[in-house]
C-alpha positions in Angstrom: -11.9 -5.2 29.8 -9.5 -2.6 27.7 -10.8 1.1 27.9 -12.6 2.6 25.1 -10.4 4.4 22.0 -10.1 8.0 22.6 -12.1 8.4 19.3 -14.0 5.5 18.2 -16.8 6.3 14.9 -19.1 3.7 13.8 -21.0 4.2 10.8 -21.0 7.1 9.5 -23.4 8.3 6.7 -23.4 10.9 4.5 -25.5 11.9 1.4 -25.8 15.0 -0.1 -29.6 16.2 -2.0 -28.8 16.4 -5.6 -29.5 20.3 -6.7 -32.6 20.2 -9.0 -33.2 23.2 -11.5 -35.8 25.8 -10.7 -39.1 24.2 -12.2 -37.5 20.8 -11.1 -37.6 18.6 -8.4 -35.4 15.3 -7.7 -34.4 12.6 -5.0 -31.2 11.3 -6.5 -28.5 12.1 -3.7 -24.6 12.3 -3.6 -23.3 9.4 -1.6 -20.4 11.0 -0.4 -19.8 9.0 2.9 -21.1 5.4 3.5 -20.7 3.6 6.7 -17.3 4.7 7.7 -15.6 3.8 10.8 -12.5 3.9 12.8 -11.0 4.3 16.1 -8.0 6.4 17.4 -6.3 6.2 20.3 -5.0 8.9 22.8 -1.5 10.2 20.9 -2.0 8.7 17.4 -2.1 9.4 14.5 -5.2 7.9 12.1 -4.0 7.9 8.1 -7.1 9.0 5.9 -5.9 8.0 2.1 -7.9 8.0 -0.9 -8.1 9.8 -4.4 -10.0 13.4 -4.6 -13.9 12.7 -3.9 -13.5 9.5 -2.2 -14.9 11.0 1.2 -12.2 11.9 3.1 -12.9 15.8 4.0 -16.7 15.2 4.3 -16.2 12.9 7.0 -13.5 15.0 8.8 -16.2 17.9 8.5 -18.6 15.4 9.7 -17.0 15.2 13.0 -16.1 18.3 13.9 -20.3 18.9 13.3 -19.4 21.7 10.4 -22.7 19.5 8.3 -24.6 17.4 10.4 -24.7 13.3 9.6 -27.5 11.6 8.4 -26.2 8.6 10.9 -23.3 7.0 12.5 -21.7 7.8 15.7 -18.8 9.1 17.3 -17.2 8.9 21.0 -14.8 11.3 22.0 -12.7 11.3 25.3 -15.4 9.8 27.5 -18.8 12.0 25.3 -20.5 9.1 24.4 -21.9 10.9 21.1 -20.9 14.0 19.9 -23.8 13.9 17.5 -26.4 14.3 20.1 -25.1 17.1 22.1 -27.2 19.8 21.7 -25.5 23.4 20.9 -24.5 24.5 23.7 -22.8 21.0 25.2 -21.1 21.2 21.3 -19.6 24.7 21.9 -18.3 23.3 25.3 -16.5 21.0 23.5 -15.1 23.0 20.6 -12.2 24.2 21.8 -11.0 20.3 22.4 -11.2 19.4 18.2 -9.3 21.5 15.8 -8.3 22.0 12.0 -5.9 23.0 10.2 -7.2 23.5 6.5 -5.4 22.6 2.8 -5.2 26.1 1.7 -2.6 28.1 3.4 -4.1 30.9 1.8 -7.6 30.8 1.5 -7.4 29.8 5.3 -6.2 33.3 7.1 -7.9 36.5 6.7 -6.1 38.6 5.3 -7.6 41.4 6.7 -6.3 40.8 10.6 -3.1 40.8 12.1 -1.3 37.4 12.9 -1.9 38.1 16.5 -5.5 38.1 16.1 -5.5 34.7 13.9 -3.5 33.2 16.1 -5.8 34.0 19.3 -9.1 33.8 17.5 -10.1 30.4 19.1 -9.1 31.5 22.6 -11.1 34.6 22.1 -14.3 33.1 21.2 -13.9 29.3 22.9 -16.7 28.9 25.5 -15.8 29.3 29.0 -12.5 31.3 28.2 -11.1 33.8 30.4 -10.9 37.5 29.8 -7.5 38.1 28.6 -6.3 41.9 28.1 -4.8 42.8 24.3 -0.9 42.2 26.0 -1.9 38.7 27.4 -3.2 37.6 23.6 -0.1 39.0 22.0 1.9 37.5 24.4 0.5 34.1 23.8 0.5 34.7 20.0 4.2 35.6 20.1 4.8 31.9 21.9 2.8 30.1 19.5 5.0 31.9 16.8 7.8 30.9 18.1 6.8 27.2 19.2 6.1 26.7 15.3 9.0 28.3 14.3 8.3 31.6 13.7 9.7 35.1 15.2 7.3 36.3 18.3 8.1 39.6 16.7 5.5 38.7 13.9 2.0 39.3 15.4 1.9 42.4 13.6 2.1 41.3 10.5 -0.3 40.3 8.2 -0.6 37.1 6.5 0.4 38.4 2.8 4.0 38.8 4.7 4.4 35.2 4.4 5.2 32.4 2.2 3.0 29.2 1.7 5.4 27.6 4.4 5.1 29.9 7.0 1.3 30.6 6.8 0.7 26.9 7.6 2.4 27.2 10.3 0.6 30.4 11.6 -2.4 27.9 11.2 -1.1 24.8 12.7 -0.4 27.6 15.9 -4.0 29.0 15.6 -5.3 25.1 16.3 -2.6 24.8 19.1 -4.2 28.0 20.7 -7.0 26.1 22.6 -5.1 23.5 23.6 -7.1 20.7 21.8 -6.4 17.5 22.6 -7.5 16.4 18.4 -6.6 18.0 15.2 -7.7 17.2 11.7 -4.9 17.8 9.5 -6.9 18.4 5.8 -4.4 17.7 3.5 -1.8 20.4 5.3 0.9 19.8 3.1 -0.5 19.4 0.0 -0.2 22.7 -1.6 3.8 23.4 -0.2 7.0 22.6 -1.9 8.2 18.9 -1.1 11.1 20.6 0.7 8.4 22.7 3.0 6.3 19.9 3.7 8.9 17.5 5.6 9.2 20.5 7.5 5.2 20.9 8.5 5.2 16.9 9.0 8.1 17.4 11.2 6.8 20.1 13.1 3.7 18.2 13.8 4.9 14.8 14.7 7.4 17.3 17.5 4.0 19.0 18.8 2.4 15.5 19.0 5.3 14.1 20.8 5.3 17.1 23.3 1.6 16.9 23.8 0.3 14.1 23.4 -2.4 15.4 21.0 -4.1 12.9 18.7 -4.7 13.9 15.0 -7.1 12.6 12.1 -4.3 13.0 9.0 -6.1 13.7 5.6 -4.1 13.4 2.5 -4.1 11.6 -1.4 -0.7 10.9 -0.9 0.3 7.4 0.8 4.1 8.6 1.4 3.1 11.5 3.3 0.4 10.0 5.3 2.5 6.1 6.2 5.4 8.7 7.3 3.1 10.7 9.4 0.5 7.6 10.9 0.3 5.2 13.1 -2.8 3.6 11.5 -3.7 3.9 8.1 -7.5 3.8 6.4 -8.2 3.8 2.5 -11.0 5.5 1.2 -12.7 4.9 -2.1 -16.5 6.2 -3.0 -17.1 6.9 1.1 -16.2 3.6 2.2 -13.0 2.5 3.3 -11.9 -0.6 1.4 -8.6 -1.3 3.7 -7.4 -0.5 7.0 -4.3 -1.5 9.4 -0.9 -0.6 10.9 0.9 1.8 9.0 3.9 -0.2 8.5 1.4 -3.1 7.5 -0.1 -1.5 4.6 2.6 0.1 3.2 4.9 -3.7 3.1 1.7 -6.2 2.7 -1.2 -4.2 1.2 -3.9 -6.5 0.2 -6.5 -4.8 -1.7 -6.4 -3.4 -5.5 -6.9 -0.3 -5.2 -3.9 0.4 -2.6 -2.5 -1.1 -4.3 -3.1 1.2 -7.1 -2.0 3.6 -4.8 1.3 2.3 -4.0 2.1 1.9 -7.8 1.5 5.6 -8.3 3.9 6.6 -5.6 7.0 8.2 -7.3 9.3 5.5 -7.6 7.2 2.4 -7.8 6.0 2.2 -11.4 7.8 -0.9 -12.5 7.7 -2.8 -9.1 4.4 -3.7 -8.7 4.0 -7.7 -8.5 1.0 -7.5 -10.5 -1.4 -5.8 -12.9 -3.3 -3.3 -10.9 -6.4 -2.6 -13.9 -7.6 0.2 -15.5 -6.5 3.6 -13.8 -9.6 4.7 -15.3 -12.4 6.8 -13.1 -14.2 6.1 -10.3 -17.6 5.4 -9.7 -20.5 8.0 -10.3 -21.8 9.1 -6.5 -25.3 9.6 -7.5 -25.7 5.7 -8.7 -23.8 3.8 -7.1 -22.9 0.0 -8.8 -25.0 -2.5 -6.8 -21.5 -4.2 -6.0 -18.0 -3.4 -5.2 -17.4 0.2 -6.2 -14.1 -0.7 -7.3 -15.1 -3.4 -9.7 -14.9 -1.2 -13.0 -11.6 -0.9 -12.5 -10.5 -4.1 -10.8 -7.5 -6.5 -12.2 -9.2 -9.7 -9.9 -13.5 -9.0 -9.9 -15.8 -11.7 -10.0 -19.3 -12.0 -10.6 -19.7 -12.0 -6.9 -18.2 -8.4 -7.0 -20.9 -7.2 -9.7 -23.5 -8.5 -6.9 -22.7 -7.6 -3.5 -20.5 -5.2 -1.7 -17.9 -6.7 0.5 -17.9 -5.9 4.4 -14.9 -5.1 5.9 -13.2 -8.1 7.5 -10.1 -8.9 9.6 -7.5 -10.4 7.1 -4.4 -10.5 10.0 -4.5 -9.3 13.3 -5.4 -5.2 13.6 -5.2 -5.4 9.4 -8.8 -5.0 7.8 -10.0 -5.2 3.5 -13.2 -5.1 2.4 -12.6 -7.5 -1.0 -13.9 -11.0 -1.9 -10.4 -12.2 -2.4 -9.0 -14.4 0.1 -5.5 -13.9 -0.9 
């Protein structure tokens, strides 16, 4: 028998109580994740794609246990569950799962010193040693500089830097603990195109040095097929494709990547055929009774208004959830 994925999640729920006004009361809910799973392996790098509100940060949130899931499961180097550890087994674990957040500058506080950013998960991860205030500084300074940065900059605050450089700060304040998993939450989005080959660059050298794993969040498909090995697409908190990265971006098989694909810059004009309306997806509250995608769909059926398709194996390792066979 092989050995179990380093990460392995299995259906994953999520839905959030709709806010009722004050005299009010209702039991509509947001469907914001629905079923998901995936599996990475030790060193990899899992691709999560899909257009704004499709599910992708809830369900990184949902595993590092920031909200709590309504069901599912998820297996993490040899835990079983990570969802029924109790508090204290969770802060154990902590210091093993990371992220590194969209906002460069929303994400450090301005108020501290890049010294104590850097530092903050060593300082407070369970089970940490004592370390005197020249010991921190002197880790901080080789974080700095295994990032990139000058060791002479844990004085500094993060107003000192560019969009660039404070995403680097926080990819070295998630390299502090010496995780062994990172969620990456759409880190590039908000940098210059020049900066972010940089930051993808930078991570694919720390992931090749360490052997770390990462779960890579983006609406970009040319970012995240440079950046994974595997690549799942998202749309109304279910993934509708999954497979090799290489796969999907040469042989995608389901409409909406390849709606995806035909918005990358450069594409328009290529695509071998009509992708359907652009138009908007789905309302989360009430959901269609089919395929979420059908709206918007160049190739829907009646089936599709019916039933929601399961996820199937098209091609070895390559997985659509569509009625099509072709």
């Amino acid at each position: 028998m092989s050995n179990p994925p380093f990460i392995q999640v299995n259906g994953l729920v999520k839905h959030f109580p709709l806010k009722a006004g004050l005299f009010s009361r209702s039991t509509e809910k947001v469907h914001a994740v629905n079923g998901v799973g995936f599996a990475i392996e030790k060193g990899q790098t899992h691709g999560l794609v899909g257009e704004s509100g499709s599910g992708k940060t809830t369900t990184a949130r949902l595993l590092l246990r920031v909200i709590e899931p309504d069901s599912g499961s998820f297996s993490f180097d040899g835990v079983p569950d990570v969802f029924q550890l109790a508090p204290a087994q969770l802060k154990k674990l902590r210091r093993q799962m990371q992220y590194i957040f969209q906002d460069p500058y929303a994400s450090l506080n301005p108020k501290m010193q890049i010294r104590d950013i850097v530092t903050e998960p060593l300082r407070y991860a369970e089970g940490a040693k004592k370390l005197s205030s020249a010991q921190l500084n002197g880790i901080a300074e080789e974080l700095l500089e295994r990032v990139g940065l000058s060791g002479g900059d844990t004085g500094k605050y993060p107003h000192e830097f560019s969009g660039g450089q404070r995403q680097r700060i926080s990819i070295a304040r998630a390299l502090s603990a010496k995780p062994s998993f990172i969620v990456c939450d759409e880190p590039v989005s908000s940098l210059d195109v020049s900066i972010q080959s940089q930051i993808l660059n930078l991570l694919l050298d720390i992931q090749q040095a360490t052997g770390i794993s990462y779960l890579f969040i983006a609406h970009n498909l040319a970012v995240v097929f440079y950046l994974s090995d595997y690549v799942s697409v998202m749309y109304a908190g279910r993934i509708v494709e999954a497979g090799p990265s290489r796969v999907l971006s040469l042989r995608a098989r389901h409409p909406y990547t390849k709606l995806l694909l035909d918005a990358m810059p450069g594409n328009r004009g290529a695509q071998r055929e009509p992708t359907g309306d652009a138009g908007e997806p789905p309302n989360l509250i009430r959901l269609p009774a089919g395929c979420a995608f059908y709206s918007r769909c160049p190739r829907r059926g009646e089936q599709c208004a019916r039933e929601v398709p399961a996820l199937r194996e098209v091609e070895s390792s390559h997985f659509m959830a569509c009625f099509e066979q072709g």
